[in-house]
N, CA, C and O atoms as CSV, one atom per row, in Angstrom:
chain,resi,resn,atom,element,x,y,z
A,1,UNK,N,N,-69.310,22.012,46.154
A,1,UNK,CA,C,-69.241,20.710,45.516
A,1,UNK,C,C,-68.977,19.659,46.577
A,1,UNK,O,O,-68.123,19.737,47.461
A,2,UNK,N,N,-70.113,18.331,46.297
A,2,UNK,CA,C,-69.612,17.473,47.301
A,2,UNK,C,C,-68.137,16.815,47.121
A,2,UNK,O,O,-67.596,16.573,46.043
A,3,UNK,N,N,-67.613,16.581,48.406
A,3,UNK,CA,C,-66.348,15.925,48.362
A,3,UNK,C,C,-65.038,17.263,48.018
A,3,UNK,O,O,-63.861,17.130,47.682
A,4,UNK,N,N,-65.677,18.232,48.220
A,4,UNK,CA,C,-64.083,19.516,48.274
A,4,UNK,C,C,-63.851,19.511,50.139
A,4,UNK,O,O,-64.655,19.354,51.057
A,5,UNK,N,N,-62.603,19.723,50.111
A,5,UNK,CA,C,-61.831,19.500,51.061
A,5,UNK,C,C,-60.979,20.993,51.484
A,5,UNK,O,O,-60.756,21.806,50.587
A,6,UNK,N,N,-60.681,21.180,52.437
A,6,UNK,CA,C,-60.251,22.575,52.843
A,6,UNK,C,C,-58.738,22.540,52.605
A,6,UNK,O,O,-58.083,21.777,53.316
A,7,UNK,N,N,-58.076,23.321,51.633
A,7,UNK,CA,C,-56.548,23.307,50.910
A,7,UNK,C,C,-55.799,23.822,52.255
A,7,UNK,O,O,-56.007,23.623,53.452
A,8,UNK,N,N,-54.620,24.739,51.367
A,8,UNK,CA,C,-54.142,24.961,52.525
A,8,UNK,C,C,-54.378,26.487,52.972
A,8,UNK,O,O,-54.294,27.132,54.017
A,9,UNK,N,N,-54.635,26.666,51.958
A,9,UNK,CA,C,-55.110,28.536,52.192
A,9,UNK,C,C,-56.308,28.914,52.414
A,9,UNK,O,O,-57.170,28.207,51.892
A,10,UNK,N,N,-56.784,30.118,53.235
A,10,UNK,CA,C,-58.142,30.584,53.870
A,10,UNK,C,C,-58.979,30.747,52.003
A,10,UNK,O,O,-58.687,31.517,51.088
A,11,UNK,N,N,-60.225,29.470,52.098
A,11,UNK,CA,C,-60.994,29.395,51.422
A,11,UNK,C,C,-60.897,29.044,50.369
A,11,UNK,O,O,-61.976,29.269,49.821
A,12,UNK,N,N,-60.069,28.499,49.548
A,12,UNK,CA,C,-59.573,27.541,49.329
A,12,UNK,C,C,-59.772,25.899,49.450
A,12,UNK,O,O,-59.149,25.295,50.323
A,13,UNK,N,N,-60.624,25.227,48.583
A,13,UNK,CA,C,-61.174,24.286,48.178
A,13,UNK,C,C,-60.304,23.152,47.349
A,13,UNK,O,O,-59.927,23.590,46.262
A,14,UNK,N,N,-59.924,21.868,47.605
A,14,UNK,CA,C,-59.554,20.749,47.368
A,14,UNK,C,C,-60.569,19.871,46.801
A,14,UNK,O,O,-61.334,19.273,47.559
A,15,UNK,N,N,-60.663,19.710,45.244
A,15,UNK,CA,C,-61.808,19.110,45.355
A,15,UNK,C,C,-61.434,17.408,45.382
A,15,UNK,O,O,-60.215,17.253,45.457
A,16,UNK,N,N,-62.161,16.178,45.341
A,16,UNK,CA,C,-61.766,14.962,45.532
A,16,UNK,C,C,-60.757,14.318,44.072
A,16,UNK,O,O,-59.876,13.462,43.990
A,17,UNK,N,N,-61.466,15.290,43.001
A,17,UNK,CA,C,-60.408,14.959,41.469
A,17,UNK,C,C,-58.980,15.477,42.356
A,17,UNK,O,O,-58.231,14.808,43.069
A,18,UNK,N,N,-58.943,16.936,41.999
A,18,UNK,CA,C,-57.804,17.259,43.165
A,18,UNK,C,C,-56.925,16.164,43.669
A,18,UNK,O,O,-56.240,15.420,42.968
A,19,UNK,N,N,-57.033,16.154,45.031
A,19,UNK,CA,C,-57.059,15.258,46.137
A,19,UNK,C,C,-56.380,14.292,45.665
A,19,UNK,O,O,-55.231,14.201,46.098
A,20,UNK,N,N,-56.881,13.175,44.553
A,20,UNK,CA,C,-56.707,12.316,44.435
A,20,UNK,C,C,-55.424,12.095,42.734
A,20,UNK,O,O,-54.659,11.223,42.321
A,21,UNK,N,N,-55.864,13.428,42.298
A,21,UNK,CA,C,-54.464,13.508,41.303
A,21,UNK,C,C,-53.624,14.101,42.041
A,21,UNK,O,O,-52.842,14.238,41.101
A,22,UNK,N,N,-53.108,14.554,42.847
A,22,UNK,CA,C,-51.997,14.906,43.472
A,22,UNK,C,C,-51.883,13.487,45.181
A,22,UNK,O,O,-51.401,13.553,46.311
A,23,UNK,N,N,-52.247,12.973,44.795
A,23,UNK,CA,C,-52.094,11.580,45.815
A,23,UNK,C,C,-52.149,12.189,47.140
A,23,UNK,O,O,-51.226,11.829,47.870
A,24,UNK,N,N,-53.076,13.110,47.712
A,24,UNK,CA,C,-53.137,13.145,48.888
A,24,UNK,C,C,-54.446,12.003,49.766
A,24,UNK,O,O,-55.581,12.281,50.154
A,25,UNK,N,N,-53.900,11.090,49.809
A,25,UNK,CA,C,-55.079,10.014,50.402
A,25,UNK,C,C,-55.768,10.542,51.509
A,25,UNK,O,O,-56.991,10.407,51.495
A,26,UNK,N,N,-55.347,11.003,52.281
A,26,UNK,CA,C,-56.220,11.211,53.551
A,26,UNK,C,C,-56.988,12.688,53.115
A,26,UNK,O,O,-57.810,13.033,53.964
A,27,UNK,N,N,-56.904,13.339,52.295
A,27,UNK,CA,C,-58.181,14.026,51.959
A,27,UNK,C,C,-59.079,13.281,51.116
A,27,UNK,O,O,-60.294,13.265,51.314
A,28,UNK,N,N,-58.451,12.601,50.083
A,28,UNK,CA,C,-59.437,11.282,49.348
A,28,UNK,C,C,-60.461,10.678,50.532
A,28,UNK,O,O,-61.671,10.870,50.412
A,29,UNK,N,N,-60.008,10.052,51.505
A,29,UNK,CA,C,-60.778,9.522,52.449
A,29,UNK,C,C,-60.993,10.179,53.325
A,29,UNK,O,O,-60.564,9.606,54.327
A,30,UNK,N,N,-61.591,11.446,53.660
A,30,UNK,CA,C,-61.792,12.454,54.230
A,30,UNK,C,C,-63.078,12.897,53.448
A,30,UNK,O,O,-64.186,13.261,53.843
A,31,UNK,N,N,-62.484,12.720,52.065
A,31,UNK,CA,C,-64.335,13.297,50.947
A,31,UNK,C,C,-64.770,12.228,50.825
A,31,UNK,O,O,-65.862,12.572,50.374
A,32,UNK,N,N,-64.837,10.794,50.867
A,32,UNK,CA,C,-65.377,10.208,50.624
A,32,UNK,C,C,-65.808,9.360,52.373
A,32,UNK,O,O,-66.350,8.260,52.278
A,33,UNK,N,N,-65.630,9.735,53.367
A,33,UNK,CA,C,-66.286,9.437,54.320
A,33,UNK,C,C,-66.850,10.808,55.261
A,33,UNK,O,O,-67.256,10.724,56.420
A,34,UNK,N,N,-66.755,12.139,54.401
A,34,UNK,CA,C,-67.530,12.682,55.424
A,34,UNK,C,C,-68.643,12.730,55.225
A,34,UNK,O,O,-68.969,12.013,54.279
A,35,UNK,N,N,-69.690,13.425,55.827
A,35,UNK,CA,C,-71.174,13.858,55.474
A,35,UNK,C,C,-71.957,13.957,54.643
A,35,UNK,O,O,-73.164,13.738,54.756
A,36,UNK,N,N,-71.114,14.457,53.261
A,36,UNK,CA,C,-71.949,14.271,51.920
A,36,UNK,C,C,-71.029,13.551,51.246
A,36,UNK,O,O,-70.049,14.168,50.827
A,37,UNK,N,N,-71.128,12.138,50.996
A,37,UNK,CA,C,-70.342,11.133,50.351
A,37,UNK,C,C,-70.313,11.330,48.715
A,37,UNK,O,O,-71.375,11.429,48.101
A,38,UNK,N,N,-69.426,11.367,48.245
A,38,UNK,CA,C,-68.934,11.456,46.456
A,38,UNK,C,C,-69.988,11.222,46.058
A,38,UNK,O,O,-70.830,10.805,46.852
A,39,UNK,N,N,-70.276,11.389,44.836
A,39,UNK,CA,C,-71.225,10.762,43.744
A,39,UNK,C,C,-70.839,9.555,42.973
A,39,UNK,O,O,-69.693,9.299,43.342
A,40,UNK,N,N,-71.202,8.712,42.121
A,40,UNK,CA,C,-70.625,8.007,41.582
A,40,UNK,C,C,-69.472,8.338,40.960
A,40,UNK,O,O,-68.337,7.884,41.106
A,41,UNK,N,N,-70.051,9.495,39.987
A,41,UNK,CA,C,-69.337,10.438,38.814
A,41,UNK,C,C,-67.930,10.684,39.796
A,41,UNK,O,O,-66.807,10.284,39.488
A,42,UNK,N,N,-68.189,11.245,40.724
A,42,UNK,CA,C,-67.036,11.947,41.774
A,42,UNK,C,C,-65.962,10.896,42.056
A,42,UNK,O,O,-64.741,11.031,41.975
A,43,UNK,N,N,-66.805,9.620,42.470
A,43,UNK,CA,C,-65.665,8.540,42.576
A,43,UNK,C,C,-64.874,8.128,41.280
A,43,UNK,O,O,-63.665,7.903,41.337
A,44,UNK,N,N,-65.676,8.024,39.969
A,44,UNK,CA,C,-64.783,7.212,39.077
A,44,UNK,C,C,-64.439,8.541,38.907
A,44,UNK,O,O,-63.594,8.631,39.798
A,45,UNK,N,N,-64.510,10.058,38.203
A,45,UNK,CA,C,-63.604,10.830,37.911
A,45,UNK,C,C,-61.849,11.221,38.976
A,45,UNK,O,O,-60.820,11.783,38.601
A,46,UNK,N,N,-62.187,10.672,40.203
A,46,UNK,CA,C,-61.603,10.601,40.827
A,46,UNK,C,C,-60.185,9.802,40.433
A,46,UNK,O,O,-59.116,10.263,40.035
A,47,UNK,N,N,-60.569,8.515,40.682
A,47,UNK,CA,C,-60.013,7.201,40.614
A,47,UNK,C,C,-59.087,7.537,38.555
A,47,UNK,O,O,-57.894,7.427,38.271
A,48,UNK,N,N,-59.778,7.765,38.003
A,48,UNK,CA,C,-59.044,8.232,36.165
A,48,UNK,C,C,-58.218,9.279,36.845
A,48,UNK,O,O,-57.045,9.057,36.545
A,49,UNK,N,N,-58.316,10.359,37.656
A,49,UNK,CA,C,-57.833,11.572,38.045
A,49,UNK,C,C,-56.019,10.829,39.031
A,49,UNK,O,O,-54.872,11.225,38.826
A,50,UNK,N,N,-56.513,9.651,40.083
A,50,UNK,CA,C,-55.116,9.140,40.538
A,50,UNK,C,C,-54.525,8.124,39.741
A,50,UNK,O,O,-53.680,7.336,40.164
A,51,UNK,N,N,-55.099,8.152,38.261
A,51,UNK,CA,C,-54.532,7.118,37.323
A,51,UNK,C,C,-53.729,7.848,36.455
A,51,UNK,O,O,-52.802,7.272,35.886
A,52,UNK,N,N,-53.981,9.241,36.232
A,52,UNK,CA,C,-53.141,10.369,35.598
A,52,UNK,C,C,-52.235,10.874,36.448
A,52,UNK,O,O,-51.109,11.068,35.990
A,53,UNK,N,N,-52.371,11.043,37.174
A,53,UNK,CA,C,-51.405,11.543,38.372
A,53,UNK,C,C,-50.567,10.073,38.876
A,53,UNK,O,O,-49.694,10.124,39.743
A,54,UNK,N,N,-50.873,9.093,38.365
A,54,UNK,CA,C,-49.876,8.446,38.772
A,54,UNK,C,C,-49.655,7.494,40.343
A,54,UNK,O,O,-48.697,6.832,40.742
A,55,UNK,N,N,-51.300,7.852,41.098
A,55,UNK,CA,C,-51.401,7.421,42.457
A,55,UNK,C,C,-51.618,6.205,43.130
A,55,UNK,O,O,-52.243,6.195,44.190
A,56,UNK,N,N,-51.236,5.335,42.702
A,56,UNK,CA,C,-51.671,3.555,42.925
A,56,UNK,C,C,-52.332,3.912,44.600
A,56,UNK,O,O,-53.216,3.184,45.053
A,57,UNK,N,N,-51.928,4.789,45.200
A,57,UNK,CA,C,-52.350,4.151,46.784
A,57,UNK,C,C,-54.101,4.709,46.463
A,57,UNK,O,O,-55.169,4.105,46.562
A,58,UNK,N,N,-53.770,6.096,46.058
A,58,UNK,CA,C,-55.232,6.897,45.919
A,58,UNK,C,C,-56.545,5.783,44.888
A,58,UNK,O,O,-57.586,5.315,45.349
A,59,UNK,N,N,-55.962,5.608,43.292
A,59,UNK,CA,C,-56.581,4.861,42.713
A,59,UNK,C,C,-56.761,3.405,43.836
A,59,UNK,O,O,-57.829,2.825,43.638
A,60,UNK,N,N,-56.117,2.940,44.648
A,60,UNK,CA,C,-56.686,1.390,45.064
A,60,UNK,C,C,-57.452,1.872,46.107
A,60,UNK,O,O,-58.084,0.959,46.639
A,61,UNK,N,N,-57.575,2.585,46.433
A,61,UNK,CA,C,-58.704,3.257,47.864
A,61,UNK,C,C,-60.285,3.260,47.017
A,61,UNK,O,O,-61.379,2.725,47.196
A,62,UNK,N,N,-59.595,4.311,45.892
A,62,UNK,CA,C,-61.142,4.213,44.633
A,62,UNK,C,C,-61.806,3.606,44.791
A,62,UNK,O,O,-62.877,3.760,45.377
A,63,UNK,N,N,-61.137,2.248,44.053
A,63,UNK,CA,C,-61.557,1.170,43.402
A,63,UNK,C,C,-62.615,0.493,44.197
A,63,UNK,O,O,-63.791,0.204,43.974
A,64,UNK,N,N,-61.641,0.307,45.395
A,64,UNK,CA,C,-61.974,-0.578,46.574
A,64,UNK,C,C,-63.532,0.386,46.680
A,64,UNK,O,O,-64.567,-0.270,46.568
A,65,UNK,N,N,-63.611,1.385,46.820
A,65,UNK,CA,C,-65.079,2.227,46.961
A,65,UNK,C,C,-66.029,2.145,45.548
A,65,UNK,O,O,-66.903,3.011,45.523
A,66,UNK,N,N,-66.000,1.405,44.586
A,66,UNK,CA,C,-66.502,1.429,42.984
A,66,UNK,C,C,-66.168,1.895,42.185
A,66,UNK,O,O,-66.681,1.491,41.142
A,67,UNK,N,N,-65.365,2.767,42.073
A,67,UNK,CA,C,-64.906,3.077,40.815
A,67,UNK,C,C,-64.859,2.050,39.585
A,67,UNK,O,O,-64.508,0.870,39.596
A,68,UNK,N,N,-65.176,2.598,38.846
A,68,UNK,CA,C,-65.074,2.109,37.490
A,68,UNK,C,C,-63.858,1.990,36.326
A,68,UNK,O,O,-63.489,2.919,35.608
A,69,UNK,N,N,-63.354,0.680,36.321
A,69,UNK,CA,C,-61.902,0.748,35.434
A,69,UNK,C,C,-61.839,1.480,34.426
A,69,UNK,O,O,-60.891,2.248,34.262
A,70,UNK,N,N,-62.721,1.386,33.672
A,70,UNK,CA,C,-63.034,1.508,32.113
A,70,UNK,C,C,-63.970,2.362,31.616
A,70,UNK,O,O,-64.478,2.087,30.529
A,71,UNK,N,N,-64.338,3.466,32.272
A,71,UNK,CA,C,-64.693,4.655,32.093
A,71,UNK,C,C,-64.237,5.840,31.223
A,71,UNK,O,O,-63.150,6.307,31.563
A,72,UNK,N,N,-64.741,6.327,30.348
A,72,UNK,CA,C,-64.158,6.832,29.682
A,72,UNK,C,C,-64.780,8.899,30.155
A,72,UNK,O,O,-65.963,9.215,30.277
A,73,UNK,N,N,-63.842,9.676,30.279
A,73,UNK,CA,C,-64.378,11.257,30.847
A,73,UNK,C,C,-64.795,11.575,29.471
A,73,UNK,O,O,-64.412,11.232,28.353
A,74,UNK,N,N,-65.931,12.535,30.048
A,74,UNK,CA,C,-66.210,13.110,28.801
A,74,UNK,C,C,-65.422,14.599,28.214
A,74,UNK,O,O,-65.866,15.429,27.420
A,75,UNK,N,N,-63.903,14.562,29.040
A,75,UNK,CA,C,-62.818,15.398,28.655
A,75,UNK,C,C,-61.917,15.092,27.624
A,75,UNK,O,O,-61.262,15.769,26.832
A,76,UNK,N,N,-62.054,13.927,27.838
A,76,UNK,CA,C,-60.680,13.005,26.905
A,76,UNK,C,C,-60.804,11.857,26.766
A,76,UNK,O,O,-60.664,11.189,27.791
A,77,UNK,N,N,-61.078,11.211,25.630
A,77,UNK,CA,C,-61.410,10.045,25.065
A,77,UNK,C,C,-59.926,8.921,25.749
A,77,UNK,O,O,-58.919,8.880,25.042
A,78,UNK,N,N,-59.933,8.200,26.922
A,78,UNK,CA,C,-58.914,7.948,27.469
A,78,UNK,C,C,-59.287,7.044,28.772
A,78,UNK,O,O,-59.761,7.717,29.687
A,79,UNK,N,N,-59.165,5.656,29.032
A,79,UNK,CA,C,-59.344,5.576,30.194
A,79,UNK,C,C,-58.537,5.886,31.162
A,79,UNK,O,O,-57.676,6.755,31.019
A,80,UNK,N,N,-58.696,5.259,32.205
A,80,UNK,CA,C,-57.898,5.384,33.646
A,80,UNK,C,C,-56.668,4.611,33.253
A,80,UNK,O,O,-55.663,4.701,33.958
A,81,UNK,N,N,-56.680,3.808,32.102
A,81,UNK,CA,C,-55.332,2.686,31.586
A,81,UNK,C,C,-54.495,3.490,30.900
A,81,UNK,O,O,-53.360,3.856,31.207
A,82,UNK,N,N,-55.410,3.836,29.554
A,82,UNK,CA,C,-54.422,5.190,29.450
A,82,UNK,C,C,-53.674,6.158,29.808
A,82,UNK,O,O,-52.478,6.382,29.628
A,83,UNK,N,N,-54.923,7.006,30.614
A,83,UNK,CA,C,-54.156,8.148,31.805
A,83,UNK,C,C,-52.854,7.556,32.254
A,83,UNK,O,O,-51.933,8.372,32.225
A,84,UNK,N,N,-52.437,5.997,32.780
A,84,UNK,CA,C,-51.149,5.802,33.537
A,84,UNK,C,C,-50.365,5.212,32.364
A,84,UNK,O,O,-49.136,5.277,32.399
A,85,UNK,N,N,-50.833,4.783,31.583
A,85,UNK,CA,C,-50.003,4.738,30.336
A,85,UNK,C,C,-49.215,5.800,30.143
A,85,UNK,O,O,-48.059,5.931,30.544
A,86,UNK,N,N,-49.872,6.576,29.506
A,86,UNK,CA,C,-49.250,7.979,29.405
A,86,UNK,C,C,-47.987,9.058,30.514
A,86,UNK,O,O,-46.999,9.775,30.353
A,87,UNK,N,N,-48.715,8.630,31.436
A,87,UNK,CA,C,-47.887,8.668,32.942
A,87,UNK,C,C,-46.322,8.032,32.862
A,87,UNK,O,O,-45.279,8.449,33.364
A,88,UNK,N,N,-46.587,6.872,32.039
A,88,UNK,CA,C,-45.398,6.240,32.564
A,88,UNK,C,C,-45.344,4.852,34.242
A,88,UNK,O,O,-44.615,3.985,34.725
A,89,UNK,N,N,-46.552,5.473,34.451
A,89,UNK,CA,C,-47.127,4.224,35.428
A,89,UNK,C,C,-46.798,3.203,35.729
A,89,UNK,O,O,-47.682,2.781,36.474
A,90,UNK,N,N,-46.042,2.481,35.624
A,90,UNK,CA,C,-45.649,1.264,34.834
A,90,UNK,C,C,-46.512,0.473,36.382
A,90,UNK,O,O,-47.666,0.045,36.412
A,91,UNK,N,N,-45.904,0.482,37.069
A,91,UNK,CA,C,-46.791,-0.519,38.495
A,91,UNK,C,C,-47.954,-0.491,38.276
A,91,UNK,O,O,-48.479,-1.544,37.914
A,92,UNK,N,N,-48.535,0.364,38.376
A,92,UNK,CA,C,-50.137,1.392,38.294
A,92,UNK,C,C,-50.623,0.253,37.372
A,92,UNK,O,O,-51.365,-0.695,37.627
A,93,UNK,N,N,-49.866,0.683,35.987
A,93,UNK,CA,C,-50.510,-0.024,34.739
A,93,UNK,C,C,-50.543,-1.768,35.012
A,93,UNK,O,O,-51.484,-2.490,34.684
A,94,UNK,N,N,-49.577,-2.121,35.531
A,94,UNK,CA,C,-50.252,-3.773,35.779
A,94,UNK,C,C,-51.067,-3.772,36.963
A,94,UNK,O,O,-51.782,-4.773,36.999
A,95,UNK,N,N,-51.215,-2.982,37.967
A,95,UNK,CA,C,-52.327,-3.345,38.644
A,95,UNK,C,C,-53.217,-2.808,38.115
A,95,UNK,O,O,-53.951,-3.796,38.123
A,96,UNK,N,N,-53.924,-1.912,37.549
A,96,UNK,CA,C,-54.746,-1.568,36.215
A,96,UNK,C,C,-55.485,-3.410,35.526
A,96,UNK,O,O,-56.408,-4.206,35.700
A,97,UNK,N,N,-54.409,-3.209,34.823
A,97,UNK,CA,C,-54.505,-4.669,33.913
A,97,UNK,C,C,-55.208,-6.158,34.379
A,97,UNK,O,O,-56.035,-6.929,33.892
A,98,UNK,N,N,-54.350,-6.089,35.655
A,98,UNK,CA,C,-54.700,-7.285,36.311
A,98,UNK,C,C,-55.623,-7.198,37.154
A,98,UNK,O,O,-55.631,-7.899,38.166
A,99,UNK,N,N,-56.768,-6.123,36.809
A,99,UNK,CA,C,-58.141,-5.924,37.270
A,99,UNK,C,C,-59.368,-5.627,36.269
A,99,UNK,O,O,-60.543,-5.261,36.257
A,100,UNK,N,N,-57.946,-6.165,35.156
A,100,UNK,CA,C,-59.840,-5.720,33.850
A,100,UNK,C,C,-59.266,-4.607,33.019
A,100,UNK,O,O,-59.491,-4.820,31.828
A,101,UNK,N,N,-58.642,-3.561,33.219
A,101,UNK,CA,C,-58.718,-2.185,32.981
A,101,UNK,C,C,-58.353,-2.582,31.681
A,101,UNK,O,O,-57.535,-3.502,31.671
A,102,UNK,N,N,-58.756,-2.114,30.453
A,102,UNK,CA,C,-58.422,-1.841,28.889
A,102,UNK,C,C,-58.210,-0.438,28.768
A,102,UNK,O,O,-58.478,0.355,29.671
A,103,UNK,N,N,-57.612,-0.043,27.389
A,103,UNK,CA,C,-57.593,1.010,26.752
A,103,UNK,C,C,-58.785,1.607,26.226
A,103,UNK,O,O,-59.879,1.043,26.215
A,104,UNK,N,N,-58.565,2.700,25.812
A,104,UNK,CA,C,-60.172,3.615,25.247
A,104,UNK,C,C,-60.166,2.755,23.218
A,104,UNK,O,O,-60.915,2.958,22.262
A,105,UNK,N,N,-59.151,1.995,23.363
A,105,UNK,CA,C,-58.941,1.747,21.828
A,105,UNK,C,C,-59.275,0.277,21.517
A,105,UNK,O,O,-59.711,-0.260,20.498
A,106,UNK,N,N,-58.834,-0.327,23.061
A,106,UNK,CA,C,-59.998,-1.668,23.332
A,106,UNK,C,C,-61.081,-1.864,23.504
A,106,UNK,O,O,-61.554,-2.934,23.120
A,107,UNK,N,N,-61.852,-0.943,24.121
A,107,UNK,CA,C,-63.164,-0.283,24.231
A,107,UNK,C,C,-63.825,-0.833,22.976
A,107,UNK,O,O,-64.288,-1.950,22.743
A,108,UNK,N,N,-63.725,0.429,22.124
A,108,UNK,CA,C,-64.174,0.870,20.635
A,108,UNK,C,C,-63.052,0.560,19.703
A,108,UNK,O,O,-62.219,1.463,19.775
A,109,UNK,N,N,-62.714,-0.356,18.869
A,109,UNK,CA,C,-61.609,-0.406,18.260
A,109,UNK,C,C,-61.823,0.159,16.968
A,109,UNK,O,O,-60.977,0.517,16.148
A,110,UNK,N,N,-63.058,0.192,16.897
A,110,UNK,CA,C,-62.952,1.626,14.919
A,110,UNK,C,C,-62.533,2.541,15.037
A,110,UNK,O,O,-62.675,3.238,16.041
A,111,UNK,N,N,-61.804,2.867,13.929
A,111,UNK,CA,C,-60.677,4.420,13.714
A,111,UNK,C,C,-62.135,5.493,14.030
A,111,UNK,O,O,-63.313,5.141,13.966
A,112,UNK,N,N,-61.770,6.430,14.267
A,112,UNK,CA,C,-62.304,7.540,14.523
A,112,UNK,C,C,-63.052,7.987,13.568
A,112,UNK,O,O,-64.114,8.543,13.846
A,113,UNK,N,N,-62.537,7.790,11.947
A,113,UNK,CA,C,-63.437,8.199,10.726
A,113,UNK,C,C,-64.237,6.946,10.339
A,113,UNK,O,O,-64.591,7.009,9.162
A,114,UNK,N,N,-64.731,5.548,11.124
A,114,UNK,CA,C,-65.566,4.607,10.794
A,114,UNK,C,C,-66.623,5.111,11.095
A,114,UNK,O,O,-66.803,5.798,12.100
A,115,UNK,N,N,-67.488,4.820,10.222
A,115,UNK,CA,C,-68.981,4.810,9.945
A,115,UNK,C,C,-69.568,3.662,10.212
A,115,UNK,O,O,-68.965,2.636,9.897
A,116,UNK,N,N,-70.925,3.565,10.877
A,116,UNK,CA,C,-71.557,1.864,11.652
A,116,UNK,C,C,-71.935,1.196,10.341
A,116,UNK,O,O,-72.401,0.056,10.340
């Protein structure tokens, strides 16, 4: 997979979600400047991934590379606002905010059982 990174054990793979939910930045920028550069997908799953984990340094490296605020995974109906919501984030969540970022409930605001 592009953007896996060498852990700490023989063979053993870090991938950039990884990486970047456990706030290790310099493998973040390690997958995203070596040889085969992230995918889009790779960057914003990334960037939701240091918004759950809680990583303001990792998520502002993201960003700064495109990530997408307001993306929603197709794991969990949830953005990257959420994810640090949930976290407890509280810094995270106003720099979040004070870049656009909404909820998955601002998004789409019909209950789940609305019909169009």
């Amino acid at each position: 997979m592009a953007g896996g990174v060498p852990a700490g054990r023989p063979g053993a793979r870090t991938t950039l979600v990884d990486a970047a939910t456990l706030g290790l930045h310099d493998r973040v920028e390690r997958a995203c400047t070596g040889d085969a550069p992230p995918s889009t997908d790779e960057i914003d799953w990334a960037f939701w991934g240091a918004c759950h984990g809680g990583r303001q340094s990792c998520a502002g490296y993201l960003w700064a590379r495109g990530a997408r605020l307001n993306r929603v995974p197709p794991w969990e109906h949830r953005t990257a606002l959420d994810a640090a919501v949930r976290r407890g984030a509280t810094e995270l969540v106003g720099w979040l905010r004070a870049r656009g970022a909404v909820t998955a409930a601002e998004l789409d605001p019909r209950p789940p059982d609305a019909t169009a």
